[in-house]
C-alpha positions as CSV (number, residue, x, y, z in Angstrom):
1,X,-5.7,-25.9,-121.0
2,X,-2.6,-26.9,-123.0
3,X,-0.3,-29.6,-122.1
4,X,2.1,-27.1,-120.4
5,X,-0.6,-25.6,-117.9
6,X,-1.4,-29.0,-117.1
7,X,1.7,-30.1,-116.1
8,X,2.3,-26.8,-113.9
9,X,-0.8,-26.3,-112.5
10,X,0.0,-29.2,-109.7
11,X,3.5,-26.9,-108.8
12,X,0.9,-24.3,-107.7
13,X,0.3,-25.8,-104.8
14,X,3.4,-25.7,-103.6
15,X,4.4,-22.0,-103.4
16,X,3.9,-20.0,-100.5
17,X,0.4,-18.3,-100.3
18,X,-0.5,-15.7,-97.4
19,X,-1.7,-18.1,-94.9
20,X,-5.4,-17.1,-93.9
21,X,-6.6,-15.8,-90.8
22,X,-8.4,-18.5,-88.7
23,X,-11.4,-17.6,-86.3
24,X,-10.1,-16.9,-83.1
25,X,-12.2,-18.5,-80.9
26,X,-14.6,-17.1,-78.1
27,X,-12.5,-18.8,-75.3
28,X,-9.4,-17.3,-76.6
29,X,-10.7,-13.9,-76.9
30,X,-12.2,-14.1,-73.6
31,X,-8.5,-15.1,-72.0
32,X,-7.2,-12.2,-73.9
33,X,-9.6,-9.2,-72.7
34,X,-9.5,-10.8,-68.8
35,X,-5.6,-10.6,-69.3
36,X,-5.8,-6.7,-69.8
37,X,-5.0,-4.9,-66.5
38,X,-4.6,-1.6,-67.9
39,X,-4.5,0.2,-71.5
40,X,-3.1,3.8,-72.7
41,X,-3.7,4.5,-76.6
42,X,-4.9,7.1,-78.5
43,X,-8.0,6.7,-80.5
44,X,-9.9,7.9,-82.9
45,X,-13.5,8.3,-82.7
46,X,-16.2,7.6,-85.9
47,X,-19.1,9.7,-84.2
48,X,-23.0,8.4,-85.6
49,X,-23.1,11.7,-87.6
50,X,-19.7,10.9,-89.4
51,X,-17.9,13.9,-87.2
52,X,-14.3,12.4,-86.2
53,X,-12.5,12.9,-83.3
54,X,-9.6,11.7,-81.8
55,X,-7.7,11.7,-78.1
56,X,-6.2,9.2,-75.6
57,X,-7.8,6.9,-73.5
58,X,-7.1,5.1,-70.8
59,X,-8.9,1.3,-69.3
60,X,-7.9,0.2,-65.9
61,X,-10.0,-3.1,-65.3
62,X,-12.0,-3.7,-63.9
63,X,-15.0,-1.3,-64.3
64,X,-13.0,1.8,-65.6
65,X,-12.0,3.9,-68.5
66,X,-11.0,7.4,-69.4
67,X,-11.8,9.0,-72.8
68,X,-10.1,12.3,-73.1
69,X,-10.9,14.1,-76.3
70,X,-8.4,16.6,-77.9
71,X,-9.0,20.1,-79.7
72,X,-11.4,21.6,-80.3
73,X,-13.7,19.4,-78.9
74,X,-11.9,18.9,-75.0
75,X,-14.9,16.8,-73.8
76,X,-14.3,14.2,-71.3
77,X,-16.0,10.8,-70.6
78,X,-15.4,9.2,-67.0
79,X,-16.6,5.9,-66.0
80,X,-15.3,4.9,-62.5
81,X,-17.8,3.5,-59.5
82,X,-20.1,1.8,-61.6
83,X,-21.4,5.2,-63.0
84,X,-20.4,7.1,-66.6
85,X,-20.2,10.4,-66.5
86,X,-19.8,12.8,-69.6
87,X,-18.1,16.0,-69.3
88,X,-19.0,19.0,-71.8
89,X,-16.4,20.8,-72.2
90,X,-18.8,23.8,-73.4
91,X,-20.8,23.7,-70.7
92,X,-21.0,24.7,-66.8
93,X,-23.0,22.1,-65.9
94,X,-22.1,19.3,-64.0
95,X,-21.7,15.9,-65.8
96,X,-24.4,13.9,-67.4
97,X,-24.1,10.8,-65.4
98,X,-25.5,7.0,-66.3
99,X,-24.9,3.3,-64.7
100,X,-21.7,2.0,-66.4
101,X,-24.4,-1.4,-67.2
102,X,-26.4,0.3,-69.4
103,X,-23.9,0.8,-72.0
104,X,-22.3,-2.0,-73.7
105,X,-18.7,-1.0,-73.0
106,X,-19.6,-3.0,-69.6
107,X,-19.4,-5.6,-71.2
108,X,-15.2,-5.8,-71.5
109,X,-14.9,-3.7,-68.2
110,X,-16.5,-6.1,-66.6
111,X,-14.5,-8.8,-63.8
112,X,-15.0,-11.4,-65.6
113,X,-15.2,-11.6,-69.2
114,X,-16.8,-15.1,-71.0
115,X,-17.7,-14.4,-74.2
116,X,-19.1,-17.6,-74.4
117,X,-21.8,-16.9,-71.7
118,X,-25.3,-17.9,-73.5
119,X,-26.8,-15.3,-75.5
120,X,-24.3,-12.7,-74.6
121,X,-22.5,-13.1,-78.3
122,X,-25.0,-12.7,-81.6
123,X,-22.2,-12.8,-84.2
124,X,-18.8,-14.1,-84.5
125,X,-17.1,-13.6,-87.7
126,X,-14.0,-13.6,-89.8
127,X,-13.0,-11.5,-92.6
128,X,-9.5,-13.4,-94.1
129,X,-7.8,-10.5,-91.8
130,X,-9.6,-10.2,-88.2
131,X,-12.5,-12.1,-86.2
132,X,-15.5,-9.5,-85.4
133,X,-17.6,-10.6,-82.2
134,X,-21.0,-8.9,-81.8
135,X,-21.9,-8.9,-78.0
136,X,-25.1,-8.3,-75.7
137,X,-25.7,-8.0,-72.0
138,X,-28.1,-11.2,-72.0
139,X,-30.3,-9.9,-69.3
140,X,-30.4,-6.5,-70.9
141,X,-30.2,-6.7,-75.2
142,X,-31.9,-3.9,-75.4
143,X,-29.3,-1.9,-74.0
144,X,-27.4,-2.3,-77.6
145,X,-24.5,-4.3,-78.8
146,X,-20.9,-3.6,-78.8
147,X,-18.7,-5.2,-82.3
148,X,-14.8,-6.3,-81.2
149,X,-12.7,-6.4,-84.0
150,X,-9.2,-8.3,-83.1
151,X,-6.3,-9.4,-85.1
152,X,-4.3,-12.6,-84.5
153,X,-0.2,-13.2,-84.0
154,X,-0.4,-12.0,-81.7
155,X,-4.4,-11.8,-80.3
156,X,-4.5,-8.2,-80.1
157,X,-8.3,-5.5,-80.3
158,X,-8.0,-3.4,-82.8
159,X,-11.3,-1.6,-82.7
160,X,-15.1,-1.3,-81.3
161,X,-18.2,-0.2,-82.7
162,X,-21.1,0.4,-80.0
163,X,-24.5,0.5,-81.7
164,X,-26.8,2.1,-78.9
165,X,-30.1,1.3,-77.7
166,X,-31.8,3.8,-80.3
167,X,-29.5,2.4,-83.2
168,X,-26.6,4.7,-83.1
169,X,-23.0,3.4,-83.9
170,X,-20.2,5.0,-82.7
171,X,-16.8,3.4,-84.0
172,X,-13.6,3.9,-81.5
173,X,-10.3,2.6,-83.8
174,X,-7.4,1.8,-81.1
175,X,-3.8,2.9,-82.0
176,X,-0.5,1.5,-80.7
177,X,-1.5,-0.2,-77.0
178,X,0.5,0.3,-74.1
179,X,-0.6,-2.4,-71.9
180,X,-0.1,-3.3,-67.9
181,X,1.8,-0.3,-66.9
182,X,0.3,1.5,-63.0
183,X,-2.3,4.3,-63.3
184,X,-3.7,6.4,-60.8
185,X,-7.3,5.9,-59.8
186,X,-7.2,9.9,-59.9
187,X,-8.3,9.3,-63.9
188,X,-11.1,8.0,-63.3
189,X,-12.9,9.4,-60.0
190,X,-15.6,11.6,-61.2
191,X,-16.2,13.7,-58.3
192,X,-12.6,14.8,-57.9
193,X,-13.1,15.8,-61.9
194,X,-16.4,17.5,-60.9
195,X,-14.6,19.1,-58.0
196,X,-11.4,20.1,-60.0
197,X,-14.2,21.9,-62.8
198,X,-15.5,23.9,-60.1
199,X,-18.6,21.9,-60.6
């Protein structure tokens, strides 16, 4: 280095540099999900096969949440009463129903949220732009895992990816959030959707 450099290189320390993105920690994240009432976006969808789809969904917490698919797929996905229900929008059939607890999606549907709830988190990370959390129901890992990506200033989720019990991962990437407006419960009651399919 010549005598010039050396003299410089301490002034390089002094201009601005993009902070980086610190951790956001468990506790905060935790605040941040209980503090979501309800949640209209649109989405799209990174299916395990590496089909895309995309449509609007719709959280009211606790315990509920609307995915409703657009062309030319139409499908529906309920879960309202502790139960899931899928709608096929190609078939007759009534829905293909589940408990809500087997899936990991419980996980920030759920009452109360405390990510730092022993063994319930198995990876929290941070890239330089976002902090990844990896969770599990601890009674029930092998139900799968569900990844929450956020971004900071503010805390905001900006994506999922639910890896399911047979090793599937299905990525849902959030748009724009409209958060804590009202909602009917109409959205998310699967028998008056059964009912209104003639099912």
């Amino acid at each position: 280095m010549n005598r010039r450099l050396a003299l410089l290189a301490p002034l390089a320390f002094l201009l601005p540099f993009p902070a980086a993105a610190e951790k956001l920690s468990l506790a905060t994240l935790s605040k941040y999900l209980n503090g979501l009432t309800t949640v209209e976006a649109d989405f799209t969808q990174v299916n395990s096969d590496g089909t895309i789809s995309t449509g609007k969904i719709y959280i009211k917490r606790p315990g509920r949440i609307r995915f409703e698919y657009g062309p030319p797929d139409r499908s529906l996905v309920i879960a309202g009463a502790q139960t899931v229900a899928i709608f096929d929008s190609k078939s007759n059939q009534p829905p293909e129903q589940y408990p809500l607890k087997r899936t990991p999606l419980n996980l920030i549907l759920a009452q109360n949220i405390d990510l730092g709830r022993a063994k319930m988190v198995v990876g929290h990370t941070e890239d330089g732009t976002s902090t990844r959390v990896r969770a599990q129901d601890p009674e029930h890992p092998e139900y799968g895992t569900i990844e929450m990506v956020f971004t900071a200033d503010p805390v905001e989720l900006r994506q999922w990816v639910i890896t399911d019990d047979l090793g599937a991962q299905t990525t849902v990437i959030l748009g724009e959030m409209a958060k804590g407006g009202s909602m009917s419960g109409r959205l998310f009651d699967i028998s008056a959707e059964t009912a209104a399919r003639g099912g």
